[in-house]
PLY file of the C-alpha trace (Angstrom):
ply
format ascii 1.0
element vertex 376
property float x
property float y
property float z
element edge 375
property int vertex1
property int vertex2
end_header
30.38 32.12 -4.71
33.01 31.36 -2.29
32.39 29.09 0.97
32.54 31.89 3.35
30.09 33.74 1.70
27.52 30.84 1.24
28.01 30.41 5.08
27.37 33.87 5.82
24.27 33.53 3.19
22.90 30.60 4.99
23.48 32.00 8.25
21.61 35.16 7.20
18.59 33.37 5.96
18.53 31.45 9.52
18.95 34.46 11.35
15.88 35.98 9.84
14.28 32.51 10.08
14.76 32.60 13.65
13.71 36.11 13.76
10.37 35.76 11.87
9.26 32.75 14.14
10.23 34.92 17.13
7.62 37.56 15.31
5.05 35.65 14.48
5.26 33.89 18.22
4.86 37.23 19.71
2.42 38.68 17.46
0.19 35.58 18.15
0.61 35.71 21.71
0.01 39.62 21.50
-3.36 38.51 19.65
-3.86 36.17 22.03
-3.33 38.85 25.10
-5.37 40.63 23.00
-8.67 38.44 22.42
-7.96 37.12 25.71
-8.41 40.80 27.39
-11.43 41.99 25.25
-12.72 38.48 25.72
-12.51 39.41 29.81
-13.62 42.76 29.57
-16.63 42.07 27.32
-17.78 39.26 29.99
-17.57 41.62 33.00
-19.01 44.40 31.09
-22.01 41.96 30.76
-21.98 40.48 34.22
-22.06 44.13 35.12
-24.83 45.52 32.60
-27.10 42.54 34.08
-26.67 43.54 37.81
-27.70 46.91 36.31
-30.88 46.08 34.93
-32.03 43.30 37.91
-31.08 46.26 40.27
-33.61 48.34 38.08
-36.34 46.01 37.89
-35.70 45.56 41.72
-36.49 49.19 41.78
-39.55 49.56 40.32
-41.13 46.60 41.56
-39.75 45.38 45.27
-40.81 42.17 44.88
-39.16 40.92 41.50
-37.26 37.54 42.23
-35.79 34.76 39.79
-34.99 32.11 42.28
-34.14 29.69 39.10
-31.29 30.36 36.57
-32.09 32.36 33.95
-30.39 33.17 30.76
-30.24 36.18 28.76
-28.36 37.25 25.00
-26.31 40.47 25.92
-23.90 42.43 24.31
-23.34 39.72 21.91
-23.03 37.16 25.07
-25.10 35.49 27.58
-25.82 36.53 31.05
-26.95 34.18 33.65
-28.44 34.99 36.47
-30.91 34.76 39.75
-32.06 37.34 41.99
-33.61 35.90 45.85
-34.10 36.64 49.38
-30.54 35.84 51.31
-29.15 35.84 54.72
-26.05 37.12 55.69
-23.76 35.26 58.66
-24.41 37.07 62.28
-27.56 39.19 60.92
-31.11 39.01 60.91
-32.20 41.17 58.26
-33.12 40.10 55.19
-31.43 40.93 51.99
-31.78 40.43 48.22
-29.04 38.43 46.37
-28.15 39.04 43.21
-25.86 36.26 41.58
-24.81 36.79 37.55
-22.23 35.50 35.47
-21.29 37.17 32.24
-20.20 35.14 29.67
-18.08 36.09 26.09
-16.21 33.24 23.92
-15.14 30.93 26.47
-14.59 33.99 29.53
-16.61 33.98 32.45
-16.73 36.54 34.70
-19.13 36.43 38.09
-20.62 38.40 40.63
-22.78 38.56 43.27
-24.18 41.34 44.82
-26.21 41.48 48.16
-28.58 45.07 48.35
-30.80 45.94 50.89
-34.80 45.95 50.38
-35.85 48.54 48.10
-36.54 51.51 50.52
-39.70 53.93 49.18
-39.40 57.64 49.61
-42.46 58.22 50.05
-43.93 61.49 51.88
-46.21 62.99 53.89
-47.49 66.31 52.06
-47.67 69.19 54.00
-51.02 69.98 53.30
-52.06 66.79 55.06
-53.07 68.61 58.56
-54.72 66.01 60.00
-56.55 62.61 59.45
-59.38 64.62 58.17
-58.05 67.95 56.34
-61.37 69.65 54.55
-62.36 73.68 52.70
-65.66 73.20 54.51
-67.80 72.52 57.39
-67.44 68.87 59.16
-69.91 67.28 60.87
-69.39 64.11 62.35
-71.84 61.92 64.35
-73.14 57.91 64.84
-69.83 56.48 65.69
-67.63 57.11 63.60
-64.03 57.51 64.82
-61.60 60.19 63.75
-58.05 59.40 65.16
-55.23 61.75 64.38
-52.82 59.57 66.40
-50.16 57.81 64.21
-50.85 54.09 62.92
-48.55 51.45 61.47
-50.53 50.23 58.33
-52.62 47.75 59.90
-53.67 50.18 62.17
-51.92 49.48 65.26
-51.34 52.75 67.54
-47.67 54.09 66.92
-47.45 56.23 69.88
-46.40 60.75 69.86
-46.24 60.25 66.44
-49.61 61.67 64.77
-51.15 64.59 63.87
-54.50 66.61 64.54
-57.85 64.74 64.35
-59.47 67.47 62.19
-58.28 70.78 60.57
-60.66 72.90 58.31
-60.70 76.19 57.23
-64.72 76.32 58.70
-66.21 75.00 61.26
-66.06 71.20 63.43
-69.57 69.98 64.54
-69.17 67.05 66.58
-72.47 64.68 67.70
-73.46 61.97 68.64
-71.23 59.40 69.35
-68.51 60.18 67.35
-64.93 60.45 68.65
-62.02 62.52 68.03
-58.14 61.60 68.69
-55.04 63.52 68.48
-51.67 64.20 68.75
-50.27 68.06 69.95
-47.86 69.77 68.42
-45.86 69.03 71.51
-46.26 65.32 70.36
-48.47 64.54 73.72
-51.49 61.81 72.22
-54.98 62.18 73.07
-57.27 59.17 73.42
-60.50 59.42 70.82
-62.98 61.27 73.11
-66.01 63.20 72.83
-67.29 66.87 72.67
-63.92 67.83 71.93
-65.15 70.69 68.95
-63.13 73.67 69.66
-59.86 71.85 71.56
-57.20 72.60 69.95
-55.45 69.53 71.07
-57.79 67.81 68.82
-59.17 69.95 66.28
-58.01 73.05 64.27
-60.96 75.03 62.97
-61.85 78.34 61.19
-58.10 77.96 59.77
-56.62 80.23 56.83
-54.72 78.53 53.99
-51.42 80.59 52.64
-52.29 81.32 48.86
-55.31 79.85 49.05
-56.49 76.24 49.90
-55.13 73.95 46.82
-58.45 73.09 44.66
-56.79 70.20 42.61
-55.11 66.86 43.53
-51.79 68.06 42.12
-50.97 70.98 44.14
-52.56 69.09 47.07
-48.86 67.19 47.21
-47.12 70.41 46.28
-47.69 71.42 42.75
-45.21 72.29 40.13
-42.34 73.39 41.93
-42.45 69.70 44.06
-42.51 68.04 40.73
-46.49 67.69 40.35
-47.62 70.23 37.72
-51.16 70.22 37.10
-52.17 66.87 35.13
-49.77 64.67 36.83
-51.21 62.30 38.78
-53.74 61.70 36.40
-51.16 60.97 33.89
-49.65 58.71 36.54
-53.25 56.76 36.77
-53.68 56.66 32.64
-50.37 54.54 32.38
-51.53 51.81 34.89
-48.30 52.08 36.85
-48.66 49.73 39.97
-52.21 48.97 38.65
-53.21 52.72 38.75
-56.32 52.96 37.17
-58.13 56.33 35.19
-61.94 56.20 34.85
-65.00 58.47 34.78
-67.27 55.36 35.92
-66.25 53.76 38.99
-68.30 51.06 36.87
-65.15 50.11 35.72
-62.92 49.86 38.53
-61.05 46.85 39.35
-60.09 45.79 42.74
-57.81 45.67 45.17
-57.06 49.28 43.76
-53.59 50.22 44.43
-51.21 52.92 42.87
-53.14 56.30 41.69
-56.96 55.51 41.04
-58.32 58.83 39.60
-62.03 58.96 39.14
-62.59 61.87 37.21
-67.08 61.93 37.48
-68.52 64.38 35.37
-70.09 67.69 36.99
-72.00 67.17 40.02
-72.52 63.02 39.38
-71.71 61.01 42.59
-70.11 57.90 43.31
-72.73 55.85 45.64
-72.24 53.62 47.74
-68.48 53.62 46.80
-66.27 50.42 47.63
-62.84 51.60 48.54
-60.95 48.29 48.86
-57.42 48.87 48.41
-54.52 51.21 48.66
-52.27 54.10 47.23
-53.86 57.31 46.16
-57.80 57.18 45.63
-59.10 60.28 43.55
-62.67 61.74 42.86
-61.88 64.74 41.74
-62.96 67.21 38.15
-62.11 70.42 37.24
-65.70 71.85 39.02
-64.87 70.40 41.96
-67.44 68.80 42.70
-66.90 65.18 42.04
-69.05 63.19 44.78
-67.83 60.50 46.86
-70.60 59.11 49.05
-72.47 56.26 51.43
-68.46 54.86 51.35
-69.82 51.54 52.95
-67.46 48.54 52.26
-63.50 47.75 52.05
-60.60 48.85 54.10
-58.75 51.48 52.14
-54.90 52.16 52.86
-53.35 55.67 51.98
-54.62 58.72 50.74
-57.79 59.93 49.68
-58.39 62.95 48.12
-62.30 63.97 46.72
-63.98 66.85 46.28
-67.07 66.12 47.94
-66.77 63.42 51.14
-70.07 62.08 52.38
-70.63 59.28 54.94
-67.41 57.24 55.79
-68.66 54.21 57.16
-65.82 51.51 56.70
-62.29 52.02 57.27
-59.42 54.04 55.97
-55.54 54.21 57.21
-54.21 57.03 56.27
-55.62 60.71 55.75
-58.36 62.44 53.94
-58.77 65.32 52.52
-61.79 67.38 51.02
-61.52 69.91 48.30
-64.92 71.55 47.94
-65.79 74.64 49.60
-69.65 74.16 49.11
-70.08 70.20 49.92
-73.31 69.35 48.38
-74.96 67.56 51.31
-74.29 69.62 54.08
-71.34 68.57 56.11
-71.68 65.38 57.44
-68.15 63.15 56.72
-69.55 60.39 58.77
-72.67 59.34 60.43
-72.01 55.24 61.26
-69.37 53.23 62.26
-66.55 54.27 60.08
-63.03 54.87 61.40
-60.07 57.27 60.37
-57.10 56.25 61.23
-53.86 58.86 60.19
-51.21 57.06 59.25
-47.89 58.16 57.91
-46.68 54.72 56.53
-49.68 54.04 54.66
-49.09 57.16 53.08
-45.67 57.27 52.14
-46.70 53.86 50.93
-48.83 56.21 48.23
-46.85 58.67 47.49
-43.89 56.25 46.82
-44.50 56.18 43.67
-45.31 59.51 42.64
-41.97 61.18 43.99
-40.71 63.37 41.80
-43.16 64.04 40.20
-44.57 62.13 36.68
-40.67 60.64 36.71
-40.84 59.21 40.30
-42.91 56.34 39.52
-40.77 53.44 38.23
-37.05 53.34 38.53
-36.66 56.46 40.37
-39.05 55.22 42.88
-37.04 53.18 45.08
-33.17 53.73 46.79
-31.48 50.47 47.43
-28.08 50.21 49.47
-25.55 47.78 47.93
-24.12 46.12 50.47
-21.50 43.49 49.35
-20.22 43.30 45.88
-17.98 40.32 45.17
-16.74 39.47 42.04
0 1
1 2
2 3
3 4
4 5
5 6
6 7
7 8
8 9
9 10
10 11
11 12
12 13
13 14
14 15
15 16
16 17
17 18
18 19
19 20
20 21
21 22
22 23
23 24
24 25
25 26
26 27
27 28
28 29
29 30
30 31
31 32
32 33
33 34
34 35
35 36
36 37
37 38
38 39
39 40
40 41
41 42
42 43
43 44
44 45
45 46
46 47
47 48
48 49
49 50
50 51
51 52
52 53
53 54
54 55
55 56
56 57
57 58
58 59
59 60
60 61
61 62
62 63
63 64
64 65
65 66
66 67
67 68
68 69
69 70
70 71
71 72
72 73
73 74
74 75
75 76
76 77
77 78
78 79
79 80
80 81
81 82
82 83
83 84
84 85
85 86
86 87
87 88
88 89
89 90
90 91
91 92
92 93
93 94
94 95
95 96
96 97
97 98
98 99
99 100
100 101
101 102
102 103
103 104
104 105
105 106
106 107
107 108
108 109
109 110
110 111
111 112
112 113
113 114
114 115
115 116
116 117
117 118
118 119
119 120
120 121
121 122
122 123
123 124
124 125
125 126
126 127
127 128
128 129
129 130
130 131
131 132
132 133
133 134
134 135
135 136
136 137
137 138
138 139
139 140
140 141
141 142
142 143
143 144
144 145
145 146
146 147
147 148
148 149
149 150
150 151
151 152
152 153
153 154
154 155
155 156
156 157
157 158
158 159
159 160
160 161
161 162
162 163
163 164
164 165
165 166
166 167
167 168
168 169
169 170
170 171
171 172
172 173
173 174
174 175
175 176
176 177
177 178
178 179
179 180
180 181
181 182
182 183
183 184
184 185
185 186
186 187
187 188
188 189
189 190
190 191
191 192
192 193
193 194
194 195
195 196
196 197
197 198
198 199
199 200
200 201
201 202
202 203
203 204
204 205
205 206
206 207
207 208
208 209
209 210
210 211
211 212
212 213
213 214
214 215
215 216
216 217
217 218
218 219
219 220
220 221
221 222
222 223
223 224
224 225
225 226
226 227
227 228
228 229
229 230
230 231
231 232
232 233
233 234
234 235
235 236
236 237
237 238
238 239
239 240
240 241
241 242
242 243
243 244
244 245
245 246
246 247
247 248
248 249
249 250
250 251
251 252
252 253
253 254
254 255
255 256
256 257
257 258
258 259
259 260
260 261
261 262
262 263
263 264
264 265
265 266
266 267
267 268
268 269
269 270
270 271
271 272
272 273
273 274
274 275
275 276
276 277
277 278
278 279
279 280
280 281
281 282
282 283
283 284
284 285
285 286
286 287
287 288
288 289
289 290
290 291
291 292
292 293
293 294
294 295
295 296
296 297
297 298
298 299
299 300
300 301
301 302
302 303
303 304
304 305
305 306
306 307
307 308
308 309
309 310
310 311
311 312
312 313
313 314
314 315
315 316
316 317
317 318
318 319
319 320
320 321
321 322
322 323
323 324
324 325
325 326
326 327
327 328
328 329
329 330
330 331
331 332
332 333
333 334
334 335
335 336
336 337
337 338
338 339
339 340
340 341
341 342
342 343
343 344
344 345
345 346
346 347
347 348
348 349
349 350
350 351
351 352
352 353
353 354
354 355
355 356
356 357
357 358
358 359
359 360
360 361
361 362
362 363
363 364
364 365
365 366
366 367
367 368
368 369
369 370
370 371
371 372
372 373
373 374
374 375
């Protein structure tokens, strides 16, 4: 082989020397890019996934906080992470601070994320007329109180803001020294007063129910086509949601109650005397309607109460009540001692916060929060 050709041989083989390091440097940095990218999007995809699910639990339960780091396995990487109260600079209003960092090989991606307090949507159902909404005669006398005038939920006067003191499809007997308050559809309040049966500032008797007055709990907030077909909220009470509770012996109740508490009595039996301490959505309802709720003599009860048969409020409730019976077994006396009613729309929204929807409203779907700075 001739000289020029072994230099053009050698100079060949370094050519493609050169070339082939040039390859391999480029493929490894592509692999590198590579790793490097999947490595950064795997972290923030975990950083993200975690805000996710503390945003969820936030949602179902307002008061979930991890004020010290915790650590998680995600998505083949780790998540840390604290949720807590926060301030922002130049407000007042509290927030809820949700600091995570997503880790993956080596990449760390952060955020944090301030939201506003989980907001309920509750509601007020429309066939809540008044504090007391019954299908049959009322009677009330001693002193109890019946105040249709709007209340914050411990019971402070919110003023224009309420509702009638009593609406029935029969009659209003009023003795005594019980006392009725209102507020007019013009939104003008009325102090609790006496002998006030037949003012229609006050009282709403003798009324006719479109369709028919609802005869079970469910269509009381609006039936099937609000998202409450018939077997609902006892469904909501049998999975302890909130501490919702599902007996037929109030034997068995524990208290506070809060969520739905559905007593479901067999025929005709009666609940006597009946401690009501607690909130949310208290039930004594069965399919005879005639479920007995009586002598209710001790604890403050916050939110709605719905029973067929309602005899002898003498402790407190904030909120509404409503009767189903037409034929109360008792007569018609809703309160002969010292009880008050107090309507309140806060204290129920607070109930029916987490039933909205329908059977899917309790949980997640719940609560609406409002992110309100995301930095990452």
């Amino acid at each position: 082989m001739g000289r020029a050709a072994i230099i053009i041989l050698l100079g060949g083989i370094s050519l493609l020397s050169l070339l082939s390091l040039n390859f391999q440097s480029k493929t490894t940095e592509a692999r590198g890019r590579a790793v490097g990218f999947h490595a950064d999007n795997q972290s923030r995809n975990i950083c993200n996934s975690m805000i996710g699910m503390l945003m969820s639990k936030l949602a179902a339960n307002s008061g979930y906080r991890v004020k010290t780091l915790q650590t998680k396995n995600l998505l083949n990487g780790t998540a840390v992470y604290t949720i807590k109260d926060a301030l922002l600079p130049a407000t007042t209003d509290s927030v809820i601070e949700i600091d995570v960092s997503g880790i993956y090989f080596g990449d760390t991606t952060n955020a944090i994320v301030y939201v506003s307090e989980p907001s309920s949507i509750g509601f007020v159902p429309s066939p809540v007329k008044a504090a007391i909404t019954t299908n049959n005669p009322v009677e009330t006398s001693g002193n109890l109180m019946v105040d249709g005038r709007d209340h914050d939920i411990s019971g402070n006067l919110i003023s224009n803001n309420g509702t009638l003191g009593i609406w029935t499809t029969s009659s209003v007997n009023q003795k005594g020294n019980s006392k009725i308050g209102s507020t007019n559809d013009a939104g003008v309040d009325f102090a609790p007063a006496k002998k006030v049966s037949g003012n229609t500032d006050y009282v709403l008797d003798n009324q006719t129910w479109p369709g028919g007055y609802p005869d079970s709990p469910d269509k009381l907030l609006g039936g099937p086509s609000e998202g409450y077909p018939e077997g609902t909220l006892k469904s909501i009470a049998q999975s302890g949601a909130n501490g919702s509770q599902y007996v037929s012996n109030p034997a068995f109740l524990s208290f506070p109650l809060s969520g739905v508490t559905y007593i479901e009595l067999p025929s005709g039996d009666d609940w006597k005397p009946a401690n009501i301490q607690g909130s949310g959505i208290l039930i004594i309802h069965n399919s005879s309607e005639n479920a007995i709720i009586k002598n209710l003599n001790s604890g403050t009860f916050k939110g709605l109460l719905i029973a067929d048969d309602i005899i002898h409020i003498h402790t407190t409730i904030i909120g509404a009540v409503v009767g189903l019976t037409l034929f109360p077994s008792s007569g018609n006396c809703i309160g002969n001692g010292s009880g008050d009613v107090l309507f309140s729309r806060q204290a129920i929204k607070d109930a029916t916060a987490m039933t909205s929807s329908g059977s899917s409203g309790y949980g997640y779907a719940r609560q609406r929060m409002e992110v309100i700075h995301w930095y990452e």
